[in-house]
C-alpha positions in Angstrom: 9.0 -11.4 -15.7 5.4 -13.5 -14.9 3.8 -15.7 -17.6 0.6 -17.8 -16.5 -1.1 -19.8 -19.0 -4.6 -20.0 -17.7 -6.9 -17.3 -17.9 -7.7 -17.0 -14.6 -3.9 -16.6 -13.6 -3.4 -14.0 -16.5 -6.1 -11.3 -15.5 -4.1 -9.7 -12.6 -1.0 -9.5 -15.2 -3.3 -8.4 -17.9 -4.5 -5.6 -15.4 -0.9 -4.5 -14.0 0.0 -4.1 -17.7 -3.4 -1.9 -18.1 -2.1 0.0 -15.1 1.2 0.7 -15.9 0.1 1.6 -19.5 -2.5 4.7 -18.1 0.2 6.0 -15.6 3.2 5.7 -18.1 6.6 7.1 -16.9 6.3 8.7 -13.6 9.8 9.6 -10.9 7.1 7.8 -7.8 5.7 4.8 -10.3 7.4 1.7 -11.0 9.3 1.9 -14.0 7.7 -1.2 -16.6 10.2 -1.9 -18.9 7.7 -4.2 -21.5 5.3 -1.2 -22.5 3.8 -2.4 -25.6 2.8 -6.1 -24.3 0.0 -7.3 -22.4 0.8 -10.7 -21.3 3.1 -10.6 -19.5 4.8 -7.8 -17.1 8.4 -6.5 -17.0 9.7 -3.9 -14.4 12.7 -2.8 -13.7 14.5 -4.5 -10.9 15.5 -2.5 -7.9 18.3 -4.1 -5.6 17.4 -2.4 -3.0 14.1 -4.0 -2.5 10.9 -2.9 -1.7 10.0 -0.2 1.1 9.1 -2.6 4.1 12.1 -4.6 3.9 14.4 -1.9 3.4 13.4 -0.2 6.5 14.2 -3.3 8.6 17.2 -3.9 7.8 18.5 -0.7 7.3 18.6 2.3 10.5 16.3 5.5 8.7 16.9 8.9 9.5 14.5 11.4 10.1 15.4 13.3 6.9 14.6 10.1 5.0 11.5 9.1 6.6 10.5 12.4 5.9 10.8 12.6 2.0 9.6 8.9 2.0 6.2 10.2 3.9 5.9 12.7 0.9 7.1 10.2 -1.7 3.7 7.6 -0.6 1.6 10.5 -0.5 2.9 11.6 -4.2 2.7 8.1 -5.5 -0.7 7.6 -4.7 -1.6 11.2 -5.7 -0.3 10.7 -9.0 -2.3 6.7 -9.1 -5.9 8.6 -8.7 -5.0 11.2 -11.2 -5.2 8.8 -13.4 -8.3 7.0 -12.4 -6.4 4.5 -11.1 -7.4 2.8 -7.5 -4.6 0.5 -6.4 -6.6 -2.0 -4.0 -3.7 -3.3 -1.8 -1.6 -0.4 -0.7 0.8 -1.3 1.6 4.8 -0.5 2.6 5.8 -3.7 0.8 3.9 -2.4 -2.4 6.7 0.7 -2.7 10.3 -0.1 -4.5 13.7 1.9 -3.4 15.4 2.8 -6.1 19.0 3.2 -6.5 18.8 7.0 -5.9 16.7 6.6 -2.4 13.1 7.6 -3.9 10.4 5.6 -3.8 8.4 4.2 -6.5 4.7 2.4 -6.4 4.3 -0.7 -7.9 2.2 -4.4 -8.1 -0.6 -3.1 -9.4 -2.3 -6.3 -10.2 -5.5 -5.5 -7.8 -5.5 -2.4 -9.2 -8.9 -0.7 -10.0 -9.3 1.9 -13.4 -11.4 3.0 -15.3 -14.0 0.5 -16.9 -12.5 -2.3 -14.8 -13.0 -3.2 -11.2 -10.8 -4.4 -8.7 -9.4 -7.6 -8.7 -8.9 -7.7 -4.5 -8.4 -5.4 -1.3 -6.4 -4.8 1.3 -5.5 -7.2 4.0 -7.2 -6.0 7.7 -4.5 -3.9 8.7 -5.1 -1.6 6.1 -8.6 -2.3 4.7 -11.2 0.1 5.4 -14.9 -1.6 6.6 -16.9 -1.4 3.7 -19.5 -3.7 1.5 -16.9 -5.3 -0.4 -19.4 -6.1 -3.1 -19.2 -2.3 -3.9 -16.1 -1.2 -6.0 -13.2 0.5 -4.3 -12.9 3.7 -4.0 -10.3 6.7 -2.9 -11.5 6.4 0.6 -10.7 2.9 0.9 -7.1 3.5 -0.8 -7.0 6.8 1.7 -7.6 4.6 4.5 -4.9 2.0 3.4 -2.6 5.1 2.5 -3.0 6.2 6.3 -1.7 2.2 7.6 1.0 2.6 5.0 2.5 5.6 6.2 1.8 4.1 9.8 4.1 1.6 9.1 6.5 3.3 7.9 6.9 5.6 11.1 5.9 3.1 13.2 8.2 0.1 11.8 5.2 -2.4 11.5 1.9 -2.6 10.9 -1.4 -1.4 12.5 -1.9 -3.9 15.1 0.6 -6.1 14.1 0.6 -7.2 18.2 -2.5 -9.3 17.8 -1.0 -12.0 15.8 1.5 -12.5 18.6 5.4 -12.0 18.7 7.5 -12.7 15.6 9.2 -16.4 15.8 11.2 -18.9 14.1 9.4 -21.6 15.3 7.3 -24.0 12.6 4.5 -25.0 15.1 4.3 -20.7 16.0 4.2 -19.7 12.8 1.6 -22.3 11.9 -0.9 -21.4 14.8 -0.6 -18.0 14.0 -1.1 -18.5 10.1 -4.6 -20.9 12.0 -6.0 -18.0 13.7 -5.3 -14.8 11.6 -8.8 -14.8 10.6 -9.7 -14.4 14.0 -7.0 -11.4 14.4 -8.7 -9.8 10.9 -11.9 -9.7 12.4 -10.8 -8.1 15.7 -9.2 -5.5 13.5 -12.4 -4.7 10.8 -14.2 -4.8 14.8 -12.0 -2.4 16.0 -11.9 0.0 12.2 -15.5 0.1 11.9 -15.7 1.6 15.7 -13.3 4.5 14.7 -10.7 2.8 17.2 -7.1 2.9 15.6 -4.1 2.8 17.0 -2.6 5.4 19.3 -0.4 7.9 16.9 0.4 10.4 18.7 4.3 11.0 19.2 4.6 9.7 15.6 6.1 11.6 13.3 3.0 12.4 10.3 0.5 11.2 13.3 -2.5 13.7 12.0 -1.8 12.8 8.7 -2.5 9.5 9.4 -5.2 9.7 12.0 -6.7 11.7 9.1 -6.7 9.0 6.6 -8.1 6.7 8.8 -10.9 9.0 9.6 -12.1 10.0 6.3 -10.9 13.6 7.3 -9.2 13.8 3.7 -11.6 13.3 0.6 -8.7 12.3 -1.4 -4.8 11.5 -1.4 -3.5 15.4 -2.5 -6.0 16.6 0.4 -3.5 14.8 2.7 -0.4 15.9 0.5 -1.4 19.0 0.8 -1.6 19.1 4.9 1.6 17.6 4.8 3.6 20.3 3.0 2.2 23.0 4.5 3.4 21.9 7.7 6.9 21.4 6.5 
């Protein structure tokens, strides 16, 4: 549970409530547990973690990767039924519950009907756009196609720019100095339709697809999945 006490610090709480409150119980959606409040947000706690963490310290198998390709896609299907444009997909957004599924949460950029978003993606999985403008499917499409990306590809799109991972204080804090430089080669590279090399991954087209606009929304790209099953 989160309380904040100014309102600044209480919108993206008030919002996730919001959220959670149009999508109500769903088996890919996180499961909130304080339905009925507003002010503060409740969901249930899932040892296993979320999606990105998981996946590193635990060997995936092919069968699971699989259903967890089709579990994003779902999750994010079900999201825009509802009207509702999450604004920060990412591996680390989806839970693992106790039966192996996955479940979409932190909704507190989220997008819905009546209220716009509260934040985007970060580079790796933000489409180019005028960020004045209010986010859309595409843009959640696009971050989809880096989320399934990492997932297949065990880290993010262009992850290499920032340098290798390291323990190291003074490493870490000249990396954290420059990512701003490594976010604008990325938005560079996105807005010139160059994206990292997929093929040889497992859901490769899929992905290639999202980050091409080749889907006009998330069940376009559920659909083209399970049909080639």
């Amino acid at each position: 549970m989160v309380t904040h006490d100014s309102e600044e610090d209480t919108q993206p709480i008030i919002r996730e409530a919001m959220v959670y409150e149009i999508l109500g119980a769903h088996p890919r959606i996180a499961e909130w547990l304080s339905r009925g409040r507003s002010d503060f947000v409740d969901i249930k706690y899932y040892p296993r973690g979320d999606l990105a963490s998981y996946s590193q310290r635990n060997t995936i198998t092919a069968e699971l990767q699989s259903k967890w390709f089709q579990q994003i896609l779902e999750a994010v299907v079900a999201s825009h039924s509802h009207g509702v444009i999450h604004s920060d997909l990412a591996l680390r957004q989806f839970f693992v519950d106790d039966a192996l599924n996955v479940r979409l949460g932190d909704f507190n950029s989220s997008q819905c009907p009546g209220h716009p978003a509260l934040g985007y993606e970060k580079a790796s999985h933000c489409l180019p756009r005028d960020y004045d403008l209010p986010n859309t499917e595409a843009s959640d499409v696009f971050a989809l196609g880096s989320t399934l990306y990492e997932l297949v590809a065990g880290h993010a799109p262009y992850s290499e720019l920032a340098g290798p991972r390291s323990d190291d204080p003074d490493v870490i804090k000249a990396q954290i100095r420059r990512q701003h430089v490594v976010d604008r080669e990325i938005e560079s590279r996105y807005r010139n339709q160059v994206f990292p090399d997929v093929s040889g991954l497992f859901g490769g087209g899929i992905i290639l697809g999202c980050w091409r606009g080749e889907f006009q929304n998330a069940k376009e790209a559920l659909d083209r999945y399970v049909d080639g099953l």
